[in-house]
C-alpha positions in Angstrom: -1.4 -12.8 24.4 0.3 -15.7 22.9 0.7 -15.4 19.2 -0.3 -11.8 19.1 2.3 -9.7 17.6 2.5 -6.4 19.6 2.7 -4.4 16.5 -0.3 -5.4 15.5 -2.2 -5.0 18.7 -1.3 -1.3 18.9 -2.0 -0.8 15.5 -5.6 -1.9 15.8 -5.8 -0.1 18.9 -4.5 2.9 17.7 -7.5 2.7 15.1 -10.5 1.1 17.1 -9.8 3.7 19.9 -13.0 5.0 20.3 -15.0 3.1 19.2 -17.8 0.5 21.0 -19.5 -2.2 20.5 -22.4 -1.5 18.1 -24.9 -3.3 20.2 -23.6 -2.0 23.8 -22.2 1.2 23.7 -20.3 0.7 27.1 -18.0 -2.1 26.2 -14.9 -1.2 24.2 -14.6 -2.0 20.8 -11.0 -3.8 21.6 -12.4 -6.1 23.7 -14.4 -7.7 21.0 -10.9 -8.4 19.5 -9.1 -9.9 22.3 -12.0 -12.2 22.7 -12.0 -13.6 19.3 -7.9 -14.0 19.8 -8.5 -15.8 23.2 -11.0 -18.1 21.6 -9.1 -18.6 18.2 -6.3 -19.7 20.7 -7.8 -21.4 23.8 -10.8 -23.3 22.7 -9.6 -23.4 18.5 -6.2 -24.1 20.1 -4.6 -22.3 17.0 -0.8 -21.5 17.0 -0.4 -20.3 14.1 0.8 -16.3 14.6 -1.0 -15.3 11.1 -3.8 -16.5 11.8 -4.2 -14.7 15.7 -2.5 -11.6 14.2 -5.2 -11.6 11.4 -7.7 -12.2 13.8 -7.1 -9.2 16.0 -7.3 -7.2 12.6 -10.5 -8.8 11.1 -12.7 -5.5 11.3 -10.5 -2.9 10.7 -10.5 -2.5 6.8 -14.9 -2.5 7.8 -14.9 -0.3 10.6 -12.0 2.0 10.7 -10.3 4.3 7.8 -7.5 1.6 7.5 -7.3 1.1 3.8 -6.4 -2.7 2.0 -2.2 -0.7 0.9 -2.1 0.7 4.5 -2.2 -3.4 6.1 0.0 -4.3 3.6 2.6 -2.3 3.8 1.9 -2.5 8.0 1.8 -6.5 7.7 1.9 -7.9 4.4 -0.3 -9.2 2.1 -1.1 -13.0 3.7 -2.4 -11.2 6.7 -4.5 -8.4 4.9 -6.0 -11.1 2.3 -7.0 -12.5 5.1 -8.4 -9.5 6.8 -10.0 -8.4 3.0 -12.0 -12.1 3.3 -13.4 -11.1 6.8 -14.8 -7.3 5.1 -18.2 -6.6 4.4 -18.3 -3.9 1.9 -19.6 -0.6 4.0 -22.0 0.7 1.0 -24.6 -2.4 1.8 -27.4 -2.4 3.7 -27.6 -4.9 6.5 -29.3 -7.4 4.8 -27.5 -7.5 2.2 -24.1 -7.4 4.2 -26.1 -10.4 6.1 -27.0 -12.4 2.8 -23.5 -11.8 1.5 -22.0 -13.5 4.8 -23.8 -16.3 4.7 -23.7 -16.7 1.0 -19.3 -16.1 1.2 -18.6 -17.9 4.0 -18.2 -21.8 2.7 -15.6 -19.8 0.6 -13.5 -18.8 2.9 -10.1 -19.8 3.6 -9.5 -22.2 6.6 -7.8 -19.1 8.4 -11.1 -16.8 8.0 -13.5 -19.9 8.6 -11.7 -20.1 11.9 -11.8 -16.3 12.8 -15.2 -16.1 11.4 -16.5 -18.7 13.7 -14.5 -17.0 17.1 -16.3 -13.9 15.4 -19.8 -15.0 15.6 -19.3 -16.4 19.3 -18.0 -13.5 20.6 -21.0 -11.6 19.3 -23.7 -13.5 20.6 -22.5 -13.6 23.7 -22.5 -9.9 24.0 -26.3 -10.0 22.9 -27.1 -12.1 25.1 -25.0 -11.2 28.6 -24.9 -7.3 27.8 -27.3 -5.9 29.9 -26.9 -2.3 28.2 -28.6 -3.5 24.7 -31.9 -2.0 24.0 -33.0 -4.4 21.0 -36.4 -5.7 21.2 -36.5 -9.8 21.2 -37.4 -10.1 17.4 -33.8 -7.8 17.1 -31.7 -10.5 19.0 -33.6 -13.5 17.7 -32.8 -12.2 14.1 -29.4 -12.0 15.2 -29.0 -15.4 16.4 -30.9 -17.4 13.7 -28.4 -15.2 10.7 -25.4 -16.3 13.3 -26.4 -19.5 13.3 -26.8 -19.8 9.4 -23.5 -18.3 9.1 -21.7 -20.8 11.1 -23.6 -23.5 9.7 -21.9 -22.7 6.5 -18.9 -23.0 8.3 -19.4 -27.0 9.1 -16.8 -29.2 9.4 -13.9 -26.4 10.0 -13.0 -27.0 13.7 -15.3 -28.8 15.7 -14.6 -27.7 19.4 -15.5 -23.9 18.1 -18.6 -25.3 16.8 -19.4 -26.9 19.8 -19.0 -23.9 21.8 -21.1 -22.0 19.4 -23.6 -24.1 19.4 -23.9 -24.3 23.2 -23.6 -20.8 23.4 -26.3 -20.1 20.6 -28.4 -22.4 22.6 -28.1 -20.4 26.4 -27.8 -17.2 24.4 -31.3 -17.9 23.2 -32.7 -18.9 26.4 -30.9 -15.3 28.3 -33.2 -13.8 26.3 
């Protein structure tokens, strides 16, 4: 993929190996990731190589035993502050770890805005298409409306990711 540094795609897959996607256990973990890269670089039409490479690492310090000293010394500290930007802290409980995202996220450096938005797209479209996630209607609609007031934070960073999230929010919600 352009921009992705191979280094860092078989690091994260070394580490997400394994794992799926918490809301459809029969889709790879890894594909999440090449969807926010695709996104970051098709519709965001980012080029900038620290930004994908980021990208492709955004939930590894959250969902793999990857500490903050192992991505540095792997890829340096621009890429890993990044990454540290993008982490929930594991210890909270989901709505807290929701409140803190949506609280954080007009902080967020232009880089993580951008990866958080390709985030948050790839996401609801794997509630809404997935046909292998058993959450009741109240589960996914509680989904999209703290997506949606996460990106809306977000306003104003790149508008064709927007856009797409915002259409895809909109048939996302109808799907289900």
């Amino acid at each position: 993929m352009i921009g992705l540094n191979s280094d860092v795609e078989r690091f994260a897959l070394l580490y997400h190996k394994d794992q799926f996607f918490k809301s459809d256990h029969s889709v790879p973990f890894t594909n999440h990731l090449y969807e926010v890269v695709k996104l970051l670089v098709e519709t965001g039409e980012v080029k900038d190589s620290l930004v994908i490479n980021a990208a492709f690492l955004h939930d590894i310090l959250e969902k793999t035993k990857v500490t903050e000293e192992q991505l540095i010394t792997e890829f340096g500290k621009e890429i890993t502050e990044i990454v540290k930007e993008l982490t929930i802290p594991s210890h909270l409980i989901k709505s807290d770890a929701r409140k803190l995202q949506v609280d954080n996220s007009s902080q967020l450096t232009n880089a993580a805005k951008l990866i958080r938005i390709c985030d948050k797209i790839s996401n609801i479209r794997m509630v809404a298409d997935s046909k292998n996630i058993n959450w009741s209607y109240e589960e996914k609609y509680d989904y999209y409306t703290w997506a949606e007031e996460v990106v809306l934070k977000l306003k104003n960073t790149h508008t064709n990711l927007e856009e797409l999230f915002f259409d895809e929010h909109r048939w996302g919600r109808l799907k289900f």
